[in-house]
TIDOMI-594313 format. One record per residue: x, y, z of N, C-alpha, C, O in turn. Coordinates in steps of 0.2 Angstrom, whole numbers, padded with zeros to 4 digits, always signed. Layout:
% TIDOMI-594313
XYZXYZXYZXYZ
...
***
This chain:
% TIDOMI-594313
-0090+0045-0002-0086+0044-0009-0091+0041-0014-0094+0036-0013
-0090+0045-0020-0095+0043-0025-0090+0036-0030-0084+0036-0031
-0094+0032-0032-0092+0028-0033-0090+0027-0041-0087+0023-0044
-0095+0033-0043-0095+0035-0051-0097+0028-0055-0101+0024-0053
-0092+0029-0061-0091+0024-0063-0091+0017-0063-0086+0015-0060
-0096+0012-0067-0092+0005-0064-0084+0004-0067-0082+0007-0073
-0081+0001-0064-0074-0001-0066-0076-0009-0072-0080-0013-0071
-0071-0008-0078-0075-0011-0084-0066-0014-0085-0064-0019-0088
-0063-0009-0082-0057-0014-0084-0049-0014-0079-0047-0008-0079
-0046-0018-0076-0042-0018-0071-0035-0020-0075-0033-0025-0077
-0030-0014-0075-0023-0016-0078-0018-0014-0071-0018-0010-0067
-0014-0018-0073-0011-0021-0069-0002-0021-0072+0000-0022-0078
+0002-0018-0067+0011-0018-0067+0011-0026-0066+0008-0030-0062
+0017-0027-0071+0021-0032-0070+0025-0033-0067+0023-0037-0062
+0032-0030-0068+0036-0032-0061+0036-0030-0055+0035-0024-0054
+0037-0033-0051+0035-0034-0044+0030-0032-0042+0029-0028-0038
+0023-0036-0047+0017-0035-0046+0014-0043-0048+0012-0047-0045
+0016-0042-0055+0012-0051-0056+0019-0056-0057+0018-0062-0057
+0025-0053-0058+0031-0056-0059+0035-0055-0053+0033-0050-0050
+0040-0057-0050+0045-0057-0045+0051-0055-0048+0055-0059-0048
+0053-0049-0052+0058-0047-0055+0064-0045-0052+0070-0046-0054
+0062-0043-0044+0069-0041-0040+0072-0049-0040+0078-0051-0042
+0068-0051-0038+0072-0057-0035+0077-0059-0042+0083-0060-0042
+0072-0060-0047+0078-0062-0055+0081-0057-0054+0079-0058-0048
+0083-0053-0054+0086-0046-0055+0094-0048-0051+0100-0049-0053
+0091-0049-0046+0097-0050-0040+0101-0057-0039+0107-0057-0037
+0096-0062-0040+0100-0068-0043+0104-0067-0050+0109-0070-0050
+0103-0064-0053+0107-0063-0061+0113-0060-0060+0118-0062-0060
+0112-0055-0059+0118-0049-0057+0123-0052-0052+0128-0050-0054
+0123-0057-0047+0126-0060-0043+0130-0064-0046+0136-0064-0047
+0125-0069-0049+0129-0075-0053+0133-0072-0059+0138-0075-0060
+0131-0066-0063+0135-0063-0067+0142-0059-0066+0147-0060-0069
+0141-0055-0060+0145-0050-0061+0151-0054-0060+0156-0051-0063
+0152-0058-0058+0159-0061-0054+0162-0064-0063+0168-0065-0065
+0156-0066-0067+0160-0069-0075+0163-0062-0076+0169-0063-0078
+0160-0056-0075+0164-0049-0076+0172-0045-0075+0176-0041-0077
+0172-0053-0067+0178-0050-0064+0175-0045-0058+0180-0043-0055
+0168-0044-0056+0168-0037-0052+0164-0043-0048+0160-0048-0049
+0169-0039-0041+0171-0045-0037+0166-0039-0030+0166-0033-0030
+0162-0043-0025+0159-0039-0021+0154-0045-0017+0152-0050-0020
+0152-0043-0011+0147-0047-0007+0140-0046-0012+0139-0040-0013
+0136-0051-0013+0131-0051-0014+0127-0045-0014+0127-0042-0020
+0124-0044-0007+0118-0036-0005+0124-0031-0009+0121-0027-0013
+0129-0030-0009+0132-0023-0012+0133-0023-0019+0135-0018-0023
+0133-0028-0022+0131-0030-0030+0124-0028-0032+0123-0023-0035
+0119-0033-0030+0113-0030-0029+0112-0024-0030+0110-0021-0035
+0115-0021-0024+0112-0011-0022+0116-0010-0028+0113-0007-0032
+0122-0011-0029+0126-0005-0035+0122-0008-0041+0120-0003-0044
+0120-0012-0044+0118-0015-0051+0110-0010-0050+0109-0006-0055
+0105-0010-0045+0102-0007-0044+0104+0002-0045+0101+0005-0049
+0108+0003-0040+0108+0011-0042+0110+0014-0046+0108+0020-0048
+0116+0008-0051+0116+0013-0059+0112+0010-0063+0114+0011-0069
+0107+0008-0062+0102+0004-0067+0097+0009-0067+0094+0010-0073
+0095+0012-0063+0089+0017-0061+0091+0022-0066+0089+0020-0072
+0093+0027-0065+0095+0032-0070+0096+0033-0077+0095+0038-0080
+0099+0026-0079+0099+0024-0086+0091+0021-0090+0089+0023-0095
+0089+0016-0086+0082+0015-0086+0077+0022-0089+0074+0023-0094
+0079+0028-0082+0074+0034-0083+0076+0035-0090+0072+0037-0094
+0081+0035-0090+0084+0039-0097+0081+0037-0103+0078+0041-0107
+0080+0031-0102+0076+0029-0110+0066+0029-0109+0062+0029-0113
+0066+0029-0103+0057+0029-0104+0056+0039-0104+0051+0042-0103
+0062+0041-0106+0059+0049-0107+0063+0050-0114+0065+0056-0115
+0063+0045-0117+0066+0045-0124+0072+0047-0125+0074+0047-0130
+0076+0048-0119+0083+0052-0122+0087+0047-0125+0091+0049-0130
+0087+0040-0123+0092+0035-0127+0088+0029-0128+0082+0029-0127
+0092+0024-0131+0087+0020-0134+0088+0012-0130+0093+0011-0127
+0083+0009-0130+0083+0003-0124+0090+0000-0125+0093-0001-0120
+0092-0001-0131+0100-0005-0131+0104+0000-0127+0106-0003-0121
+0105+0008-0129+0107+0010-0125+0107+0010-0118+0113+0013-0117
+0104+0010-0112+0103+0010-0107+0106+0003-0106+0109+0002-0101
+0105-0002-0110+0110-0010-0107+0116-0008-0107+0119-0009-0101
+0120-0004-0113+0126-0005-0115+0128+0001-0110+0134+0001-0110
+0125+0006-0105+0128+0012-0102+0128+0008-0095+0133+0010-0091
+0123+0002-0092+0123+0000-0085+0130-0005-0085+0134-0005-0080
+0131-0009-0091+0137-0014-0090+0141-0012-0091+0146-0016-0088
+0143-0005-0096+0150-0001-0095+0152+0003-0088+0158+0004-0086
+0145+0004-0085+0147+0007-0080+0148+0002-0072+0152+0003-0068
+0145-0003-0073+0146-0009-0068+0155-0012-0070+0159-0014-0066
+0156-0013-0076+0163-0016-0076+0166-0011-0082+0165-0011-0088
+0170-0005-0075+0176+0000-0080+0182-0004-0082+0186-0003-0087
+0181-0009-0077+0188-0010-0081+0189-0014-0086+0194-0017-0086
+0184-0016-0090+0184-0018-0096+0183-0015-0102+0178-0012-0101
+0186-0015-0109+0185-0012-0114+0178-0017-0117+0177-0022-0119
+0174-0011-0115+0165-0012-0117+0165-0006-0121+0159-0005-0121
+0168-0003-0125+0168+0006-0129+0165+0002-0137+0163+0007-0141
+0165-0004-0140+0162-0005-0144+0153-0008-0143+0152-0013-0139
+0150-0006-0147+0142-0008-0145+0142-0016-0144+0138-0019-0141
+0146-0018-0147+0143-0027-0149+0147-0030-0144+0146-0036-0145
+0153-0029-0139+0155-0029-0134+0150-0028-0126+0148-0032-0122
+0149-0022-0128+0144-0019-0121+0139-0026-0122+0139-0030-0117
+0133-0027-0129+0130-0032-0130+0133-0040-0126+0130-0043-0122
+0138-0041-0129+0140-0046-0127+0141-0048-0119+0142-0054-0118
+0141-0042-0115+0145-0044-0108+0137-0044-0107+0135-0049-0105
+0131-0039-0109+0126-0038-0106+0121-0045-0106+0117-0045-0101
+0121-0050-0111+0120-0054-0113+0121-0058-0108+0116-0063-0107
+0127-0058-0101+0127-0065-0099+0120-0062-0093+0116-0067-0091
+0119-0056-0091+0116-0056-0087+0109-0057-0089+0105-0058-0085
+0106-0056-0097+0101-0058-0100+0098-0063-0097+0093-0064-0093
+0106-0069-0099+0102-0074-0100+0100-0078-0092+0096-0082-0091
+0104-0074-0088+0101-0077-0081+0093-0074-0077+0089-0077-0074
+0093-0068-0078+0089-0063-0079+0083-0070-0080+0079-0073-0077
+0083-0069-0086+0078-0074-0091+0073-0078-0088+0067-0078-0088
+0081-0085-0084+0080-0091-0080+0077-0088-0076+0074-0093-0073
+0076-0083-0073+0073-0081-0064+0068-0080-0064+0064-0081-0059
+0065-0077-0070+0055-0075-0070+0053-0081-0065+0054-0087-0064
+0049-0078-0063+0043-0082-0059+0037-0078-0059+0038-0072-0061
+0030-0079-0057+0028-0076-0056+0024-0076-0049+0024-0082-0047
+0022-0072-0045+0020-0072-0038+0015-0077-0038+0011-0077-0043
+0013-0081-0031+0010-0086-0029+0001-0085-0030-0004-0089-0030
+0001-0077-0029-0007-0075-0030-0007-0073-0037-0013-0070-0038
-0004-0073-0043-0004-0069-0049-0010-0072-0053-0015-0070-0054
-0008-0079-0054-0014-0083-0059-0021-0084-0053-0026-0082-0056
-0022-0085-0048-0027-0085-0045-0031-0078-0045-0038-0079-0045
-0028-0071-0044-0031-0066-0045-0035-0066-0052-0041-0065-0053
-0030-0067-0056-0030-0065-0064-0037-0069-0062-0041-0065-0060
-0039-0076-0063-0045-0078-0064-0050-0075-0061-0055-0074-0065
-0050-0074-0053-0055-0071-0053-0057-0064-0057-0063-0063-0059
-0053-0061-0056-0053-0053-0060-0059-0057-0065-0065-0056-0065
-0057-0061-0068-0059-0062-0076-0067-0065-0076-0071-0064-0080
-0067-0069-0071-0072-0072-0071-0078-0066-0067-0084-0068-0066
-0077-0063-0066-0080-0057-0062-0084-0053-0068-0089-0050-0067
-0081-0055-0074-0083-0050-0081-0078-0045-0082-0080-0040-0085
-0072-0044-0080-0066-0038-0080-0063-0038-0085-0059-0042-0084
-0062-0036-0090-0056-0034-0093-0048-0035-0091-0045-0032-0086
-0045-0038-0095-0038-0038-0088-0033-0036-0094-0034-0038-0100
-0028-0031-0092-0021-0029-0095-0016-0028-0091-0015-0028-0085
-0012-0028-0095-0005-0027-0092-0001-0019-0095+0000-0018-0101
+0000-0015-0089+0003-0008-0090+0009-0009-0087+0008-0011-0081
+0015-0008-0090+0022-0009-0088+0027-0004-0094+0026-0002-0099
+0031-0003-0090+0036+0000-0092+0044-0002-0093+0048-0002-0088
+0044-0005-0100+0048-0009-0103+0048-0011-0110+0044-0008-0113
+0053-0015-0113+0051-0015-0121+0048-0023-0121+0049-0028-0118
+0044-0020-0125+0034-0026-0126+0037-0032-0128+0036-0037-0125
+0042-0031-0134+0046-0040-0133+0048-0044-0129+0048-0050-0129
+0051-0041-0123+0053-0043-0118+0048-0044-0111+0048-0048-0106
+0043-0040-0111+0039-0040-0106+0033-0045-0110+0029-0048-0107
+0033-0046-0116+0029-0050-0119+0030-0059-0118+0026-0063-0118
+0037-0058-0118+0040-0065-0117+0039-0067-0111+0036-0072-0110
+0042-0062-0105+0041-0063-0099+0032-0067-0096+0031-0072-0092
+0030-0064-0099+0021-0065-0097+0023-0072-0100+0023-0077-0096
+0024-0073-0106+0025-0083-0109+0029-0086-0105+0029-0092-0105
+0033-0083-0101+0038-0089-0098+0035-0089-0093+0035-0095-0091
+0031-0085-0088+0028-0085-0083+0020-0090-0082+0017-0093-0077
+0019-0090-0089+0013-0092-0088+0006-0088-0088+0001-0091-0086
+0006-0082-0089+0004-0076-0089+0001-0074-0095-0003-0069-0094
+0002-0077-0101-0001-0073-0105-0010-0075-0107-0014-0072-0110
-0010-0080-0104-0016-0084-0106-0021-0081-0102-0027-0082-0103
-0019-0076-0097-0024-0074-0092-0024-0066-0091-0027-0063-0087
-0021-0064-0097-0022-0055-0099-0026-0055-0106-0023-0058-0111
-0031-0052-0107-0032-0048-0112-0028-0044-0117-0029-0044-0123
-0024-0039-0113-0019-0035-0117-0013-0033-0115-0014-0030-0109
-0008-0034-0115-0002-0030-0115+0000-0024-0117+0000-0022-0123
+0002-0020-0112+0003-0012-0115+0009-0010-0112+0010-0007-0106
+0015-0010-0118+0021-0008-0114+0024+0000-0114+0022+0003-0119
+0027+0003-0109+0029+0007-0114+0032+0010-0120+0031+0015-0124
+0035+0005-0121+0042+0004-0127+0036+0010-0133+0037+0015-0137
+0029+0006-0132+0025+0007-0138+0021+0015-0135+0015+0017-0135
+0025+0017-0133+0017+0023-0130+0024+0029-0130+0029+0027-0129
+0021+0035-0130+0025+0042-0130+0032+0043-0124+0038+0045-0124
+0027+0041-0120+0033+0039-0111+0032+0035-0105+0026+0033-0105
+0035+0034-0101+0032+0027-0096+0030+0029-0091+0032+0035-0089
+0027+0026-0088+0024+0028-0084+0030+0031-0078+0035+0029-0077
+0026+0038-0072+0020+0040-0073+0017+0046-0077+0012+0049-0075
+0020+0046-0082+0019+0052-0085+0012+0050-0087+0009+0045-0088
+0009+0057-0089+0002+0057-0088+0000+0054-0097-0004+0050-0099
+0005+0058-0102+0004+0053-0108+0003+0046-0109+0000+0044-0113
+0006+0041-0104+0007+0035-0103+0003+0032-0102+0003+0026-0104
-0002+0035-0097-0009+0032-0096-0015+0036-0100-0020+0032-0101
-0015+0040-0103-0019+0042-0108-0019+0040-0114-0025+0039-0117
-0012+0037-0117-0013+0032-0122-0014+0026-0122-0015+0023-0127
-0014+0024-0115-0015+0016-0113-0024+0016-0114-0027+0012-0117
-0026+0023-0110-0034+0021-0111-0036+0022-0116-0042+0019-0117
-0034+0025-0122-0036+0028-0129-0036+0020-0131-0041+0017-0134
-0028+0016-0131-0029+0009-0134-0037+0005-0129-0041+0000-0132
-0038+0007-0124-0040+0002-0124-0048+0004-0127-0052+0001-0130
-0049+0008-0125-0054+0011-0129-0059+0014-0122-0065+0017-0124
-0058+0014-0118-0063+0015-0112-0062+0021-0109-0056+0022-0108
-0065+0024-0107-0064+0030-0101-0059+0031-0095-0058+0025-0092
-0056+0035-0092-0050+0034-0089-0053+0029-0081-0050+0024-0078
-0059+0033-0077-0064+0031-0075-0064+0025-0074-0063+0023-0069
-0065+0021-0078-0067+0015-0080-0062+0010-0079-0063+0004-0081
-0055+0013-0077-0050+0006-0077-0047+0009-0068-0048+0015-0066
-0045+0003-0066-0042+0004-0061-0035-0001-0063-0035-0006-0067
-0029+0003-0058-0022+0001-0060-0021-0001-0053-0024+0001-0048
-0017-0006-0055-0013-0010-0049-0007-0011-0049-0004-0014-0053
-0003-0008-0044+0005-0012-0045+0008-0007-0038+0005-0003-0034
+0014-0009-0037+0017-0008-0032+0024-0003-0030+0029-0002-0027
+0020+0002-0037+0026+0009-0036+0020+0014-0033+0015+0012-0033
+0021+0018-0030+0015+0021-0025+0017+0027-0033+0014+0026-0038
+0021+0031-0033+0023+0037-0040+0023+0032-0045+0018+0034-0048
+0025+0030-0047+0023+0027-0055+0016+0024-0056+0012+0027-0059
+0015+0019-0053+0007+0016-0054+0000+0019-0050-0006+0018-0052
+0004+0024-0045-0003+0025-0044-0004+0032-0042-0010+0034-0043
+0002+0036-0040-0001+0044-0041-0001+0045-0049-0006+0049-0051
+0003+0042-0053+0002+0044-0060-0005+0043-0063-0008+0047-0067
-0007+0036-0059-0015+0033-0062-0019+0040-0060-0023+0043-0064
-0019+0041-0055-0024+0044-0050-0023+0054-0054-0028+0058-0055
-0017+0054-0056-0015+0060-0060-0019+0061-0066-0020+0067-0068
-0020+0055-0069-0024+0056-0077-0030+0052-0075-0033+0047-0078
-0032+0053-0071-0040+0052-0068-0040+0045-0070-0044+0044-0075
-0038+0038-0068-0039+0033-0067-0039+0032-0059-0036+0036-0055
-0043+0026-0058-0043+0024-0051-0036+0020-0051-0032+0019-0055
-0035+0019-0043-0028+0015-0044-0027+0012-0036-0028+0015-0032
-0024+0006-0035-0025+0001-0028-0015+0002-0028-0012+0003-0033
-0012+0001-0021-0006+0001-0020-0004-0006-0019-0008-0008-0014
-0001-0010-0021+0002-0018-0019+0007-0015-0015+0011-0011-0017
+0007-0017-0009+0011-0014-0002+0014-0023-0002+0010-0027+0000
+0019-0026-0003+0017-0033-0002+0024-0034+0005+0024-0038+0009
+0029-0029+0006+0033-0028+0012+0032-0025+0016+0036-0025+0021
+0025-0020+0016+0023-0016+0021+0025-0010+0022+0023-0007+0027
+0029-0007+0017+0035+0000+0016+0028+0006+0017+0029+0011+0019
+0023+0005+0017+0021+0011+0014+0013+0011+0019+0008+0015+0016
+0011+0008+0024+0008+0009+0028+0007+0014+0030+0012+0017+0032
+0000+0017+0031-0002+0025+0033-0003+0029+0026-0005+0035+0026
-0002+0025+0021-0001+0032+0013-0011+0032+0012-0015+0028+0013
-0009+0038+0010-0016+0041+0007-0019+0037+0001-0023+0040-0003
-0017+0032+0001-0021+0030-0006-0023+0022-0005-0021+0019+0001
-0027+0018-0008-0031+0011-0008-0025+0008-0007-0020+0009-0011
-0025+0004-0002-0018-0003-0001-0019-0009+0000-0023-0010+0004
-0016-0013-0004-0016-0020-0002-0012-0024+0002-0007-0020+0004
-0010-0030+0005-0005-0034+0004-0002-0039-0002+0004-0039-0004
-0008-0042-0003-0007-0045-0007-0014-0044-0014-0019-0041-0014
-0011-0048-0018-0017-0048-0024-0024-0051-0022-0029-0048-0024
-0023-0058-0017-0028-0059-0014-0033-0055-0011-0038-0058-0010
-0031-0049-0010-0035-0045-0007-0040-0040-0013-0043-0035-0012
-0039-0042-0017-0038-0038-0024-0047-0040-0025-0048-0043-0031
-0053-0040-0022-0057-0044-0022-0060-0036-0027-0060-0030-0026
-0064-0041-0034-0068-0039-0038-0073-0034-0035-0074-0028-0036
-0077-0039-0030-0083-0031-0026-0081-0026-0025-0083-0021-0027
-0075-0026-0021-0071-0019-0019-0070-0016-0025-0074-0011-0025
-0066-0017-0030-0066-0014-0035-0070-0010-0037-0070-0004-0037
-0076-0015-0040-0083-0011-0043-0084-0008-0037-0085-0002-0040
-0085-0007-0032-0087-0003-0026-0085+0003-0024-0089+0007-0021
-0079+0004-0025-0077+0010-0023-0071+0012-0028-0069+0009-0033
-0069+0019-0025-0067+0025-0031-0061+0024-0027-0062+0018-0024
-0055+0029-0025-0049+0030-0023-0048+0036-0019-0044+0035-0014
-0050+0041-0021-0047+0046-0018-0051+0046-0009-0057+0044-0008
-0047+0047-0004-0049+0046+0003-0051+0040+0006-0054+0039+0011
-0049+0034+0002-0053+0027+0004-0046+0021+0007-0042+0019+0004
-0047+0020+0013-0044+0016+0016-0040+0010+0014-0041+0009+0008
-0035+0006+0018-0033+0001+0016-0039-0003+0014-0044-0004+0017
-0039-0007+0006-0042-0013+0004-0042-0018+0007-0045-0023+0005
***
């Protein structure tokens, strides 16, 4: 395997890659739904807030509706039996899980240790996420993350989110470098990294639960494995666990 290109800059997914978002995600919804009135054991809150969250999410990173709307469609649909049919209603029930959401960021235990090394290595560091940039912007400040990226790049700001091949094509046009020349990290195997690997960037899998042992592409466990030689070392297509 040709090594090509040196790797000049390393972008990076945020949630559940440099942030713990399921966790906030599941703590909020928990604590929220029951102010809703929607009454259910923990794990089947979780799974249903997750499965009508998905669909509506897809809906707006392919532009069909607009990020308000995808809040105001999961909360109507999570609590029917509430009169949520005006927008500033919807807003308002969706607000309490905002605000717990909010309080949950963290960021994973190898996040800020990676990020420096990446950086002290001479890397380039970004963030590619698919989200609206005020929100995933704040996120990085609450987390303690922003001091240790160069650039944030969300979808909100780009034609569609990832892994559409637009997504990553204007990601590289911002940054200004070759597709070549950047390697993507994060822990959707189709979003972060066939999509990467689709618009000819390099791309490493964060496996951090082990779901995905045996895949055809660069895997990690953890960030700590994320060692800059490897990076600069090797391409992706045929190349073993990292």
């Amino acid at each position: 395997m040709s090594a090509g290109r040196p790797v000049s800059t390393v972008l990076l997914d945020l949630d559940d890659t440099l942030v713990d978002q399921a966790t906030a995600a599941a703590e909020a919804v928990v604590a929220w739904a029951t102010t809703l009135g929607v009454i259910g054991e923990p794990e089947e809150l979780v799974a249903r807030w997750e499965a009508l969250s998905e669909p509506h999410y897809a809906r707006w990173q392919a532009r069909e509706i607009t990020f308000a709307e995808q809040r105001r469609a999961r909360v109507r649909e999570l609590a029917r039996h509430l009169d949520l049919t005006e927008d500033a209603a919807a807003d308002a029930a969706f607000a309490g899980y905002l605000e717990r959401y909010r309080a949950g960021w963290r960021p994973f235990d190898d996040a800020v240790p990676t990020l420096r090394r990446l950086r002290a290595d001479g890397l380039r560091l970004g963030v590619l996420t698919n989200g609206e940039e005020d929100q995933q912007q704040e996120k990085l400040d609450r987390t303690g993350l922003t001091e240790h990226v160069d650039v944030l790049i969300a979808s909100s700001a780009l034609p569609f989110g990832k892994p559409h091949p637009l997504a990553y094509s204007a990601a590289v046009e911002r940054l200004g470098v070759r597709p070549e020349e950047v390697l993507m990290v994060g822990d959707s195997l189709e979003k972060d990294v066939r999509g990467a690997l689709a618009a000819g960037l390099r791309a490493v899998l964060l496996d951090r639960t082990g779901v995905h042992a045996g895949v055809d592409v660069p895997r990690i466990r953890t960030l700590h494995e994320l060692v800059p030689s490897e990076i600069l070392g090797q391409g992706t297509a045929g190349c073993p666990d990292l």
